[in-house]
Backbone as a ProteinNet text record, in pm:
[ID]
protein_1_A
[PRIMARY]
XXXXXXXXXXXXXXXXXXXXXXXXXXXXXXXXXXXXXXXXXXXXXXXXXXXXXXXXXXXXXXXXXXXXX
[TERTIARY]
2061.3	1940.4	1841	1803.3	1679.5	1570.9	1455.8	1327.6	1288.9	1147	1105.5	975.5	864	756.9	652.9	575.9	571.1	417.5	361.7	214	137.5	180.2	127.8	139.3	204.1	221.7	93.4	122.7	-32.9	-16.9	-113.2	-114.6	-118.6	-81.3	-138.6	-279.7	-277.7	-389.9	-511.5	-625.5	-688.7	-689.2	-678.1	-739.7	-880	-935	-1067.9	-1081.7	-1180.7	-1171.1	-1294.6	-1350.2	-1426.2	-1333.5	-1216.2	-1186.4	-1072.4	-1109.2	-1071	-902.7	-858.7	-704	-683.7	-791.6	-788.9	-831.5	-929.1	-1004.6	-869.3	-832.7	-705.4	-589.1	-554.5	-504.2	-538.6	-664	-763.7	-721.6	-796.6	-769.2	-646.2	-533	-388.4	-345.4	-380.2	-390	-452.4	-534.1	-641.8	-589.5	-543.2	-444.2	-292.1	-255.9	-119.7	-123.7	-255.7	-204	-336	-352.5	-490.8	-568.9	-661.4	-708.5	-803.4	-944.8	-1066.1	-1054.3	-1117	-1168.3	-1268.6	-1353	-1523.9	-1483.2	-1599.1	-1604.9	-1602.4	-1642.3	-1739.8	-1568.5	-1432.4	-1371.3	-1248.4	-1271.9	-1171.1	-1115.5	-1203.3	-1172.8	-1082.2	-1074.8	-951	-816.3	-854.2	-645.2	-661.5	-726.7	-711.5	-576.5	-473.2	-377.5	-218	-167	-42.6	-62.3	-91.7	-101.7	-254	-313.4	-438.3	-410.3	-383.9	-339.3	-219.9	-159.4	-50.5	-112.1	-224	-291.3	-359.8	-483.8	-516.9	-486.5	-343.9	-267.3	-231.9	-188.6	-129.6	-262	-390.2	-459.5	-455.8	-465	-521.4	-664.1	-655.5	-769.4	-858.3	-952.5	-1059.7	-1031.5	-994.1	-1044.8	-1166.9	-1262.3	-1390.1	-1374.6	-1421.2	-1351.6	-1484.6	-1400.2	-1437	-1552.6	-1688.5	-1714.5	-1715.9	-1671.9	-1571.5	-1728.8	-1753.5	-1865.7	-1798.4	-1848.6	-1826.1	-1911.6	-1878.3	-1977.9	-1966.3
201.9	178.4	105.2	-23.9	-37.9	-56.8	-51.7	3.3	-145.9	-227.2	-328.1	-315.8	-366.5	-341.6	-469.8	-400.5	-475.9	-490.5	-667.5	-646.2	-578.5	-543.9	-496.5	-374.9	-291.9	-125.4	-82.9	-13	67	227.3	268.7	429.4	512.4	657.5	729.5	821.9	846.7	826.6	715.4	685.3	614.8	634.8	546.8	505.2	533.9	637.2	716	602.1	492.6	411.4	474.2	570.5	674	768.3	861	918.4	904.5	968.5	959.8	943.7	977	889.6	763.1	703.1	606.3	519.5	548.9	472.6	482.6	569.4	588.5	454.3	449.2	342.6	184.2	169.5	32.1	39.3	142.5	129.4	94.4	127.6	133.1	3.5	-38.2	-226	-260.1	-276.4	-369.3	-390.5	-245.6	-230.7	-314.2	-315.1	-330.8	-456.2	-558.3	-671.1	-758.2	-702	-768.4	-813.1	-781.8	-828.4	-742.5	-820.7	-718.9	-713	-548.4	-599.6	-518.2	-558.8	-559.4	-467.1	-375.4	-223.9	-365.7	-434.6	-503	-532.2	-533.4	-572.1	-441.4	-335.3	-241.2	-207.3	-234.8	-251.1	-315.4	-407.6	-560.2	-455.2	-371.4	-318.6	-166.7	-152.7	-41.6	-51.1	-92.6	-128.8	-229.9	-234.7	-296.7	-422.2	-434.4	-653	-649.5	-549.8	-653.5	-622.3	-538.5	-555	-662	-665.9	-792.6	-910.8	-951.5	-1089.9	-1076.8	-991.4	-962.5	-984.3	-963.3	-955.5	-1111.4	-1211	-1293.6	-1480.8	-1391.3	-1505	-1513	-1704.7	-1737.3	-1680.5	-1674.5	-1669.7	-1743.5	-1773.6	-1837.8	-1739.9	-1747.4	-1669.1	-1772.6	-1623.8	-1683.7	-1671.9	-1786.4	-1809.8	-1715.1	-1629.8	-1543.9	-1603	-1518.1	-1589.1	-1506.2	-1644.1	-1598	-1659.9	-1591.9	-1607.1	-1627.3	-1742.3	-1806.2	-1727.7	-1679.4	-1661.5	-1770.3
-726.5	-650.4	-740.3	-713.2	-793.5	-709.3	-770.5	-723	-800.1	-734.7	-754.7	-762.3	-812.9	-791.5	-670.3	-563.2	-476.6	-509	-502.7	-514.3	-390.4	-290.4	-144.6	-117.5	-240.7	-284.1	-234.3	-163.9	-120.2	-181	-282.1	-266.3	-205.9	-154.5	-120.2	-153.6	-245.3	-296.9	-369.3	-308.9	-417.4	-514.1	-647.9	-786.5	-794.7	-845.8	-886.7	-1033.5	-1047.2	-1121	-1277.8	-1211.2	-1281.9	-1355.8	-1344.6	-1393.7	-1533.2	-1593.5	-1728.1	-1782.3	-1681.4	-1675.2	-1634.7	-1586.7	-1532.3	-1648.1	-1741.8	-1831.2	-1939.3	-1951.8	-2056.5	-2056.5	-1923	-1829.4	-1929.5	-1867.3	-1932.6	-2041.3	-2143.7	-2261.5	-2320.5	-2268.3	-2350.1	-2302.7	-2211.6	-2135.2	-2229.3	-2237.5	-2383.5	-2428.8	-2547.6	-2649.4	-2668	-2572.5	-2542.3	-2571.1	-2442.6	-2431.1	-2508.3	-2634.9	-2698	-2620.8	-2553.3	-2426.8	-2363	-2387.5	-2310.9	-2218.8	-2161.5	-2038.1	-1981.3	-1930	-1932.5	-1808.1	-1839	-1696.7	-1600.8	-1564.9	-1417.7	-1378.2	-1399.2	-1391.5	-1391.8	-1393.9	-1377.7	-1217.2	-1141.6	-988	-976.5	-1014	-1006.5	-1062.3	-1151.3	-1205.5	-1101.9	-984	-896.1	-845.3	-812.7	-766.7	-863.6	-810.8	-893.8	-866.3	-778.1	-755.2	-796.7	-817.8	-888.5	-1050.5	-1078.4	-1209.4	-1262.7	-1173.3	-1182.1	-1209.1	-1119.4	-1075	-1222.4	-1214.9	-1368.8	-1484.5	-1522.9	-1639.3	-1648.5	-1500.2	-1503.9	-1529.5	-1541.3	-1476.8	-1606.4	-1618.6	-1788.6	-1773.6	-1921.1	-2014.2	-2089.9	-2107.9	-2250.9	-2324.3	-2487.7	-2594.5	-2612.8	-2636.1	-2716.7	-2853.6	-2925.8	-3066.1	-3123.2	-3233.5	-3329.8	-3429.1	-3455.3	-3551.1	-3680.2	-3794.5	-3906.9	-3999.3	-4125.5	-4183.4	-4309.3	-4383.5	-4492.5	-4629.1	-4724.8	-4864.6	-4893.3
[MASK]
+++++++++++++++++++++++++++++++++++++++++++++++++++++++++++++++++++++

């Protein structure tokens, strides 16, 4: 049997985007995929296709600033 992941997966339960498994979630995403991501934007990984879309959209890195002695 394989099991696929569908972006149109609907939960039975909502994603509580407040609760602290949820932030755990974010965090280990960051982590994982070097890659911020700003509270205003945790709504967007409530679901598997928005975390999909999320993960998949390019990016800007904002270039680091590196300080010379």
């Amino acid at each position: 049997m394989s099991m696929n992941a569908q972006p149109s997966f609907t939960s039975v339960d909502p994603v509580d985007i407040r609760s602290s498994g949820f932030q755990r979630f974010v965090i280990r995403l960051s982590e994982r995929l070097d890659l911020d991501i700003p509270r205003e934007d945790y709504a967007q990984l409530a679901t598997l296709g928005g975390c999909s879309a999320y993960i998949s959209a390019p990016r800007r890195k904002e270039p680091r600033l590196v300080l010379q002695r």
